[in-house]
C-alpha positions as CSV (number, residue, x, y, z in Angstrom):
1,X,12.2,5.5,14.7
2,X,9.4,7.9,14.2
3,X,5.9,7.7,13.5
4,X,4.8,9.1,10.2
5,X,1.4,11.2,9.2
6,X,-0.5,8.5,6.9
7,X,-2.0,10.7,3.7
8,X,-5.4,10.3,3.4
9,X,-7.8,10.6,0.3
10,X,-8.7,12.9,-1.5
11,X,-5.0,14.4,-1.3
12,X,-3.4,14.6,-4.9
13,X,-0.5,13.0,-3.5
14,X,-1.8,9.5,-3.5
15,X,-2.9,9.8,-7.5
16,X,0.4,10.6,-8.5
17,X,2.8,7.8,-9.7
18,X,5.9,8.0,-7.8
19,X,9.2,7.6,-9.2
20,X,12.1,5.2,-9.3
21,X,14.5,5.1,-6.5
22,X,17.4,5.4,-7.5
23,X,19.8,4.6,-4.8
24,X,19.3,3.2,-1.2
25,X,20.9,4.8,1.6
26,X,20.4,5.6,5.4
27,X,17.7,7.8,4.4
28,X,15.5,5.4,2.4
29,X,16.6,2.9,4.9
30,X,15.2,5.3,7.5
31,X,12.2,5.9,5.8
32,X,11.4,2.2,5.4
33,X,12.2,1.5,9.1
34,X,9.5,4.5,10.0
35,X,6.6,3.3,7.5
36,X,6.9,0.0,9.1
37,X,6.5,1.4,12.7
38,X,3.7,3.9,11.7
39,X,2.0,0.3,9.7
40,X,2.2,-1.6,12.7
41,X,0.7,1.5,15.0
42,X,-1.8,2.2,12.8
43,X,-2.5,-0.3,12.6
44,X,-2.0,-2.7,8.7
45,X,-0.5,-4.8,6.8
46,X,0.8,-3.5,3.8
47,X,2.5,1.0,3.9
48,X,3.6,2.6,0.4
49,X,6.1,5.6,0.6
50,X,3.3,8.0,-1.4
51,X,1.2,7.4,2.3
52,X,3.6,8.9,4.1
53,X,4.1,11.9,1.2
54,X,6.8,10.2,-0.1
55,X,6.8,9.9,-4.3
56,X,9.1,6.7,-5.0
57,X,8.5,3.3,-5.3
58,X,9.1,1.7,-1.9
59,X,6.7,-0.3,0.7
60,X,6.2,-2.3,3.3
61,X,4.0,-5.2,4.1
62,X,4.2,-7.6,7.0
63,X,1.5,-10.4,7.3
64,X,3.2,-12.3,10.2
65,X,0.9,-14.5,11.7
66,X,0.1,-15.2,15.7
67,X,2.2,-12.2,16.7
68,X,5.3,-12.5,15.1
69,X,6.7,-10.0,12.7
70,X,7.6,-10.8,9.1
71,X,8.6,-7.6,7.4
72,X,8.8,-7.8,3.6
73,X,10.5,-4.6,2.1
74,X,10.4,-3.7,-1.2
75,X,11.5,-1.2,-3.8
76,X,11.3,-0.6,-7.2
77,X,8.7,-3.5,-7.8
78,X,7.8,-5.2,-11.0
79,X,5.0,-7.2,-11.5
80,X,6.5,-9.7,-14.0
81,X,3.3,-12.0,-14.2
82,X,-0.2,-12.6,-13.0
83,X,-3.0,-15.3,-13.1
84,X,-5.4,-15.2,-14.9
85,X,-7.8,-16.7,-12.3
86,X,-9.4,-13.8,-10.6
87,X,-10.7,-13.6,-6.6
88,X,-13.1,-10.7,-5.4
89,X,-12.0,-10.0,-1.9
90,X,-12.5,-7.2,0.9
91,X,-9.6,-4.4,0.9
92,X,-9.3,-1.6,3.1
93,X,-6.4,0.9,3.4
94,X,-4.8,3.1,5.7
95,X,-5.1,6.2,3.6
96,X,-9.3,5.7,3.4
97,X,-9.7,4.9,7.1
98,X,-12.4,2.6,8.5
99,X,-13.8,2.0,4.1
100,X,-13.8,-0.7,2.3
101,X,-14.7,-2.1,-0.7
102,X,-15.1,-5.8,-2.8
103,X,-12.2,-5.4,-5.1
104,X,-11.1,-8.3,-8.0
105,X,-7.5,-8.9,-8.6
106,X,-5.0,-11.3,-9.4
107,X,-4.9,-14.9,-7.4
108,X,-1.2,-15.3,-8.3
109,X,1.5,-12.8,-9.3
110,X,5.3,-12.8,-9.3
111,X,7.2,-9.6,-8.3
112,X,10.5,-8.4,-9.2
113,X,12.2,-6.1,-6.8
114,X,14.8,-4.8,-4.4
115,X,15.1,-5.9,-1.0
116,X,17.0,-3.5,2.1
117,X,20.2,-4.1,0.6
118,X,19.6,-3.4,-2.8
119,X,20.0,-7.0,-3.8
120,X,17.4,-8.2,-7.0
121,X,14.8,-10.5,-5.5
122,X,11.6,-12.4,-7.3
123,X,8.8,-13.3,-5.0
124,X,5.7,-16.1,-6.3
125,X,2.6,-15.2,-3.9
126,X,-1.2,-16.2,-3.8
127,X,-3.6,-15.4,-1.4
128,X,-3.4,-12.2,0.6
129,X,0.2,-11.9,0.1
130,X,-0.8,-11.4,-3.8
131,X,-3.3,-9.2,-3.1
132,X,-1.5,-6.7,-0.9
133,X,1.6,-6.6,-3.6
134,X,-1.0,-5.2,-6.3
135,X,-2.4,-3.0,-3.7
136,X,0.7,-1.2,-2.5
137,X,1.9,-1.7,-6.2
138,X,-1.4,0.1,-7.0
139,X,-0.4,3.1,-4.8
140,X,3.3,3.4,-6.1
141,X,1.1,4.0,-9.8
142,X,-1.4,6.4,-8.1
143,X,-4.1,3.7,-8.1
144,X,-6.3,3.9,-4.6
145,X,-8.2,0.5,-4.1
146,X,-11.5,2.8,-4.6
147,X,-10.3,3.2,-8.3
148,X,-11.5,-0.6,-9.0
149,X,-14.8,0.1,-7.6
150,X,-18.0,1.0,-9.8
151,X,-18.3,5.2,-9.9
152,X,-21.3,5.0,-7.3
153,X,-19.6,2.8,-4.8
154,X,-16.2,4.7,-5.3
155,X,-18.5,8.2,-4.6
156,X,-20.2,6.7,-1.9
157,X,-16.6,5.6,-0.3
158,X,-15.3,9.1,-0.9
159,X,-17.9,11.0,0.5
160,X,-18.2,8.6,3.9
161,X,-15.1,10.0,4.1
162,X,-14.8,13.6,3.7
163,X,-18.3,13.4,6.0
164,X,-15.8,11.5,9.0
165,X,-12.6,13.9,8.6
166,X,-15.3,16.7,8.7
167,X,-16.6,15.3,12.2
168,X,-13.1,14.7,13.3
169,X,-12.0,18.7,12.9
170,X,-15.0,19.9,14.5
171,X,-14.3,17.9,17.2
């Protein structure tokens, strides 16, 4: 397995909606087994293929507790449904290193998808598992979590940003 280069804001890449994959095979496979590697170095809990410079709609999330992996794959998600009970919560991501922000989503949602061997699979989740399905979801649609924020907070984010990957070239 390798470790991947994670994308980080403002590249165009992560605004763009990535499209449908249409077939898994070794490579997809492949790629999957990488993002998980470079999530757990990085490290996360949650890795979308357009954070690795990859346009389709595949991630990873693992949020095994005490140690113990739990990798969920998925591709071609759908969210099917969502509460309507809304929870305000903390989110970070790897592609806006070290920023975060108080974003409001969905308590429950159901999602459609493929699992590693292409078979159809519908997962119920609350909590954090709900929230890092619409994030990574989010990212397959070109959404960064700073898109929920107000303008000023989102410019503030941004801007923290550029000012850190500014300090880390010169360094």
């Amino acid at each position: 397995m390798a470790l991947l280069d994670i994308l980080e804001a403002p590249d165009r890449r992560l605004t763009t909606a990535s499209a449908a994959v249409e077939r898994i095979d070794d490579e997809l496979l492949r790629l999957l087994d990488d993002m998980l590697e470079t999530m757990y170095a990085a490290p996360g809990i949650g890795l979308a293929a357009p954070q690795v410079g990859v346009l389709r709609r595949a991630f990873v999330i693992d949020l095994g507790e005490d140690g113990a992996r739990a990798p969920l794959f998925v591709i071609n998600p759908e969210l099917v449904t969502r509460s309507e009970r809304i929870i305000v919560a903390e989110e970070g991501c790897l592609s806006l290193p070290k920023q975060f922000g108080e974003v409001a989503r969905a308590e429950q949602v159901r999602v459609r998808y493929l699992d590693r061997q292409g078979q159809g699979q519908e997962i119920d989740a609350e909590g954090l598992l709900a929230r890092c399905l619409q994030h990574e979801i989010d990212h397959l649609n070109g959404i960064l979590f700073v898109d929920h924020l107000s303008a000023l907070k989102r410019t503030m984010i941004l801007r923290r940003l550029a000012k850190a990957k500014r300090a880390r070239q010169t360094a």
